[in-house]
Backbone as CSV, one residue per row, in Angstrom:
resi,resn,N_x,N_y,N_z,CA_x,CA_y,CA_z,C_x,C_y,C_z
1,UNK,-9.270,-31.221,-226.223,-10.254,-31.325,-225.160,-11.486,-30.515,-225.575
2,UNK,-12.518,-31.030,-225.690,-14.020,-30.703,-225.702,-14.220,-29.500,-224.982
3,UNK,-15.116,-28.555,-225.309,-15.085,-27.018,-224.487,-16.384,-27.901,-223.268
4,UNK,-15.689,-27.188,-222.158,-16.792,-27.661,-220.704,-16.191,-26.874,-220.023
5,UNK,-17.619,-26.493,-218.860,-17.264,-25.715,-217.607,-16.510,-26.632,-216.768
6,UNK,-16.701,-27.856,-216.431,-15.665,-28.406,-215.234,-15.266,-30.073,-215.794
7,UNK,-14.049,-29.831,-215.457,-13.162,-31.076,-215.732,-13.496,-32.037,-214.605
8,UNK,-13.790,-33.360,-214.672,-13.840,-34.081,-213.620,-12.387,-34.949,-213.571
9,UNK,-11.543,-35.177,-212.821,-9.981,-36.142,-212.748,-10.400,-36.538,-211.951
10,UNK,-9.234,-38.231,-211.745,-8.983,-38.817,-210.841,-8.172,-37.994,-209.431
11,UNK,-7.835,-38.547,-208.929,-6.766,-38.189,-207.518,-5.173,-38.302,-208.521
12,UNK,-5.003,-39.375,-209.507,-3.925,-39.081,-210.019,-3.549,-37.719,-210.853
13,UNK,-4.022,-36.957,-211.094,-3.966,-35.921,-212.141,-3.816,-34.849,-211.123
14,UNK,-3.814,-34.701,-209.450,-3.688,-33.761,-209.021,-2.258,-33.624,-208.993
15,UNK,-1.885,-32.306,-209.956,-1.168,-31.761,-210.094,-1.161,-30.403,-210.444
16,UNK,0.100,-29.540,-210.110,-0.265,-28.184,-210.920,-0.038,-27.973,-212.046
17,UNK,0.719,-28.642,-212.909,0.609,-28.478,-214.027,-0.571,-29.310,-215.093
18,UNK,-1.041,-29.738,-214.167,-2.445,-30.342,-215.301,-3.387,-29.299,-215.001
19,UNK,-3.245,-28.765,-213.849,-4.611,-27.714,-213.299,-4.459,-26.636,-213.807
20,UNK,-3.542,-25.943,-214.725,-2.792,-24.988,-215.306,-3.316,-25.126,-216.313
21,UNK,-3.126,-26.406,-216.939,-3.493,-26.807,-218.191,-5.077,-26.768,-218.157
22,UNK,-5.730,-27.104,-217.989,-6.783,-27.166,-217.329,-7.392,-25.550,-217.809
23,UNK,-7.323,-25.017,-216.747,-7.257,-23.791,-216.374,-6.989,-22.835,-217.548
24,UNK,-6.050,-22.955,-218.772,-5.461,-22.864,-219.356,-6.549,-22.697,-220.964
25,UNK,-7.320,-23.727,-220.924,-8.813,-24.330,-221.527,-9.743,-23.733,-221.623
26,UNK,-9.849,-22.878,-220.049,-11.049,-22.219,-219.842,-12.267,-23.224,-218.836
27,UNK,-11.361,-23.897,-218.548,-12.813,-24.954,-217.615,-11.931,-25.201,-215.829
28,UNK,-12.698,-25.511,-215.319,-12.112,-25.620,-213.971,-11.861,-26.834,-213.592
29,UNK,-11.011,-27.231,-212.963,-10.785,-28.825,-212.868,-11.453,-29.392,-211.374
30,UNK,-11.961,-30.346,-211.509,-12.328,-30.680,-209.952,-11.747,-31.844,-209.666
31,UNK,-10.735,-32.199,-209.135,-10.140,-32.791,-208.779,-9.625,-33.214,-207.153
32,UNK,-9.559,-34.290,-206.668,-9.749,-34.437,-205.270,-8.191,-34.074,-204.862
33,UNK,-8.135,-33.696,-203.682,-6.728,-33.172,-203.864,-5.961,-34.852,-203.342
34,UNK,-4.930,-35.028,-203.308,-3.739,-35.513,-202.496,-3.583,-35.609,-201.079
35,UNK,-3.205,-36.809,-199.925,-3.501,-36.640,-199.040,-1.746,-36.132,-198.487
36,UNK,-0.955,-35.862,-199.123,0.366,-35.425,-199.067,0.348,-33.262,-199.345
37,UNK,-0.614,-33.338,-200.262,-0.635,-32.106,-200.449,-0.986,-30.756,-199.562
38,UNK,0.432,-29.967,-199.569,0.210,-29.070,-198.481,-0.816,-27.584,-198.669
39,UNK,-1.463,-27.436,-200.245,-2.138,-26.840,-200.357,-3.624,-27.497,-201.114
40,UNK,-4.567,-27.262,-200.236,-6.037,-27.702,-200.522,-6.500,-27.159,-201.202
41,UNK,-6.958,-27.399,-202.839,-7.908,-26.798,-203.389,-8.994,-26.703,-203.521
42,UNK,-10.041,-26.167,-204.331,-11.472,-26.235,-204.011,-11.816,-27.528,-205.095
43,UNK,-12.499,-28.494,-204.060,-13.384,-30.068,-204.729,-14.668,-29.755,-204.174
44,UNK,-15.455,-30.255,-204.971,-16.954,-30.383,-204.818,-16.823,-31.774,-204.928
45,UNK,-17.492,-32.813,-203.842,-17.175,-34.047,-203.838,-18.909,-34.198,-204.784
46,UNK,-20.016,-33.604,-204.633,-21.222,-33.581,-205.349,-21.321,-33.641,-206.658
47,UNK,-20.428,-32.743,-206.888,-19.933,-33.183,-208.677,-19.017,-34.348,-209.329
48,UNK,-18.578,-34.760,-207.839,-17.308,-35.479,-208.470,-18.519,-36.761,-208.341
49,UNK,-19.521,-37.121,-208.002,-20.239,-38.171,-208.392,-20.596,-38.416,-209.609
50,UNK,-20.807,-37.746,-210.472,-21.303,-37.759,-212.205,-19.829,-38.243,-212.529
51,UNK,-18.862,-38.196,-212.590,-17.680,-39.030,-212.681,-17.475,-40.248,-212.149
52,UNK,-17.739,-40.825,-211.174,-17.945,-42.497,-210.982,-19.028,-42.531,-211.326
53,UNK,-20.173,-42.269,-211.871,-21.455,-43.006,-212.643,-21.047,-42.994,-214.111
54,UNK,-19.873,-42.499,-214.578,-19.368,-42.902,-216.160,-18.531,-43.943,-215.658
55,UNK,-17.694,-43.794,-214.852,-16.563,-44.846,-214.673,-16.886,-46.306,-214.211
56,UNK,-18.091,-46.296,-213.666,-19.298,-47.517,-213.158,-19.400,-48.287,-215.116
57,UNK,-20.010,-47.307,-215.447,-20.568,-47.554,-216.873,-19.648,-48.563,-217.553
58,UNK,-18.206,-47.111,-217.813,-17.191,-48.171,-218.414,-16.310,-49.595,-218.040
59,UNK,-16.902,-49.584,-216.319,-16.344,-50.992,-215.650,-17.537,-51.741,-216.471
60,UNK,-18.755,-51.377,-216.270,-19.438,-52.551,-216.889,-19.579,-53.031,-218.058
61,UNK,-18.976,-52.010,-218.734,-19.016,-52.669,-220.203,-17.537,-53.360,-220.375
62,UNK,-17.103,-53.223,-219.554,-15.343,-53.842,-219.905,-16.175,-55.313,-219.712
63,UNK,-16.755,-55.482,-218.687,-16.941,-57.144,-218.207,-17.369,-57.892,-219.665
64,UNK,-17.972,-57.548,-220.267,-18.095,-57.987,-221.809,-16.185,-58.173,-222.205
65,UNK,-15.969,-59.069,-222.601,-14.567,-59.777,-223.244,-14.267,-59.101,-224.287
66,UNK,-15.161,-59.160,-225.293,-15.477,-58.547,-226.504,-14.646,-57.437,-226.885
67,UNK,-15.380,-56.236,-225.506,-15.534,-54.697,-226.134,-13.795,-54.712,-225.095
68,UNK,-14.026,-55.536,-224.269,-12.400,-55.143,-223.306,-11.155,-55.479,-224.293
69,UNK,-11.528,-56.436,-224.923,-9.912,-56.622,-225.957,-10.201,-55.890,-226.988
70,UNK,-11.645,-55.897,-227.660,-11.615,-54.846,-228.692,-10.875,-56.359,-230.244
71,UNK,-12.058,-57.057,-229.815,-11.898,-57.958,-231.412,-12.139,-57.211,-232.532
72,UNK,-13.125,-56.529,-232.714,-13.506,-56.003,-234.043,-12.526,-54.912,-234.543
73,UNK,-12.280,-55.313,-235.740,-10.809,-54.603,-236.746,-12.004,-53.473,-237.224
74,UNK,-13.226,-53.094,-237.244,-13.695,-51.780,-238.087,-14.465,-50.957,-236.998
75,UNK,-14.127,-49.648,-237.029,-15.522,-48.942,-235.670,-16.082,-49.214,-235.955
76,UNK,-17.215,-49.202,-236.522,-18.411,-49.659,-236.721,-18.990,-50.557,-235.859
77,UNK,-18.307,-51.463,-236.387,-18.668,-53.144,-235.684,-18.195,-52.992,-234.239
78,UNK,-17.159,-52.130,-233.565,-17.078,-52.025,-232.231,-18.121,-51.501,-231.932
79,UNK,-18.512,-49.984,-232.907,-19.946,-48.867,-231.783,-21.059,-50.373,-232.105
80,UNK,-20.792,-50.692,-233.092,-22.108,-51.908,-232.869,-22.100,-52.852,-231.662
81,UNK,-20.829,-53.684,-230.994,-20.866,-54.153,-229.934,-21.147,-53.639,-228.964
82,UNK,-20.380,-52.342,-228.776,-20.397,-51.408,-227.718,-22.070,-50.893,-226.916
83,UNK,-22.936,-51.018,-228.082,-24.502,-50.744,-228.067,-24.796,-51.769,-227.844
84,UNK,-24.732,-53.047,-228.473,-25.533,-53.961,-228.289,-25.282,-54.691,-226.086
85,UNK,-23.419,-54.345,-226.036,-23.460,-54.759,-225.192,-24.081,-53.595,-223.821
86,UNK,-24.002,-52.524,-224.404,-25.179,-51.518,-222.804,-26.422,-52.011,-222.859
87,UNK,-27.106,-52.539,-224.274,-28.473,-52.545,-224.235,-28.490,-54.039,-222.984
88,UNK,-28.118,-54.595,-222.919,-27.643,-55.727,-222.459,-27.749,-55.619,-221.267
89,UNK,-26.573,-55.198,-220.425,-26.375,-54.568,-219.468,-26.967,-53.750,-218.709
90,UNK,-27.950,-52.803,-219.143,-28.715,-52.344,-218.709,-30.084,-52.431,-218.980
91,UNK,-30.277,-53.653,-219.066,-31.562,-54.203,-219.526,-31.450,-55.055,-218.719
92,UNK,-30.440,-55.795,-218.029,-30.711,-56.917,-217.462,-30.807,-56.510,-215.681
């Protein structure tokens, strides 16, 4: 894991042993808690937005066929799809 001040997770990862782990790293996890969970931790729902504007991203590039099955046998030629298809995408 990449050195960062805060981890962004899904709702699946709330757990204590990922937040340990986590924690563990040196970064803080922000994670939404569980609606079962009898102890509430601290979420910043403000931060947790920069995490669905990547996850937006990677829905839209899945819609490309291409980059979702992942035809190309060399990286290259994937980071080459992978670019050609954001320029795309966010151009249009």
């Amino acid at each position: 894991m990449p050195r960062s001040a805060i981890l962004h997770g899904d709702m699946g990862y709330d757990s204590d042993a990922i937040r340990r782990q986590i924690e563990g790293k040196g970064a803080m996890p922000n994670i939404p808690p569980k609606a079962n969970r009898h102890w509430k931790n601290c979420f910043s729902p403000v931060l947790y937005r920069s995490r669905n504007a990547v996850e937006r991203m990677f829905c839209r590039l899945k819609d490309f066929r291409r980059i979702a099955t992942r035809y190309d046998r060399l990286a290259i030629n994937f980071l080459a799809a992978v670019c050609i298809a954001a320029l795309v995408s966010y151009w249009l």
